[in-house]
N, C-alpha and C positions, 0 to 999 in steps of 0.2 A: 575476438570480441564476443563476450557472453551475450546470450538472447534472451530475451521477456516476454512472455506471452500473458496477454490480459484476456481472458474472458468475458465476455460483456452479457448486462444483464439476459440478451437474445440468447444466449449460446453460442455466437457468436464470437472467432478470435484473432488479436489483431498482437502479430511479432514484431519485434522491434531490436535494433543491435544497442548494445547498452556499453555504459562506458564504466568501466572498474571505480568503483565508491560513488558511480553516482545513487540517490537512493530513488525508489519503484517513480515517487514523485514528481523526482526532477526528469525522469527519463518519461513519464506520461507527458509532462508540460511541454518538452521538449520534440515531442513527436506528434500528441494529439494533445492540441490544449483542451480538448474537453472531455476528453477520456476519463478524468481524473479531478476532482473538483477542489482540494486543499484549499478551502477558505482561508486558513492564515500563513499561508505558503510557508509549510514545513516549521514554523513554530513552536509545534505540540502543543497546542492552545485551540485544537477543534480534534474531533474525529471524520472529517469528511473525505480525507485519503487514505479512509478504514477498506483495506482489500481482504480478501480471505485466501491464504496459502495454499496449494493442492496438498494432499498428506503426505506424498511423497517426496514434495521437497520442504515440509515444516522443520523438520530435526536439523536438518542442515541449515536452513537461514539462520534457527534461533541459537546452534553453534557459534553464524559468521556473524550474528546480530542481535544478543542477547537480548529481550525484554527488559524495559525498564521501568522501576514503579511508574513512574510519569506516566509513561506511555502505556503501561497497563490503566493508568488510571483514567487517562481518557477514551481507552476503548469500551469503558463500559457507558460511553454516552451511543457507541458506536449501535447503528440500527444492524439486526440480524447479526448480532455478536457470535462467534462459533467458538469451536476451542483452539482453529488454525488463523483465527483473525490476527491483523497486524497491521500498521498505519503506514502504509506506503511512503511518508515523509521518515520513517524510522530505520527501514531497510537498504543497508547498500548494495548495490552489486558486487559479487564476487566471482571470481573463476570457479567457484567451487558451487556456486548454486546456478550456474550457466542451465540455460535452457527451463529456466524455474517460472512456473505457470500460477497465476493470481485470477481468481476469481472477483470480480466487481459488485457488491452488494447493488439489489435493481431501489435502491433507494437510500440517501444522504438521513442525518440529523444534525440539522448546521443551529447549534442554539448559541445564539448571542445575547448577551446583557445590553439595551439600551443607556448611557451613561448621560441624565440630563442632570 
């Protein structure tokens, strides 16, 4: 069973066993429902389970998880954007990125349209 380590805004880090295609998301909600905020639960319709990738295992996620304009294009609403950012609702786990460590940006940007 591959492992997830979340780094939290403290420096603080909190592992987790993860289950093959689930993505960063469902495995935070699933562990720590507050870990991890996905305001449109895995949608692609927010950037709030905007994580950032340690560099070591960037090359490999965006192999087993390519980027997609969508999902690039909501990460630029994302707060403290980097060049390893990626929305935890995007990523699945794989055997091959086992033991792959995400950084937690120490603050959301949850912008919603009011619709009256």
């Amino acid at each position: 069973m591959p492992t997830v380590t979340f780094i939290l805004p403290d420096g603080s880090k909190k592992t987790y066993d993860a289950y093959e295609g689930e993505t960063l998301l469902s495995l935070a909600h699933r562990s720590d429902p507050d870990l991890l905020e996905g305001a449109c639960e895995g949608s692609l319709a927010c950037s709030t389970c905007h994580v950032i990738v340690e560099k070591d295992f960037y090359d490999t996620v965006e192999e087993t998880n390519p980027i997609s304009d969508e999902e690039n294009d909501m990460l630029d609403l994302a707060f403290g954007l980097t060049e390893t950012s990626r929305l935890g609702c995007q990523v699945k786990v794989t055997k091959e990125i086992d033991g792959l460590c995400v950084r937690i940006p120490s603050s959301t940007r949850n912008i919603s349209v009011d619709k009256k």
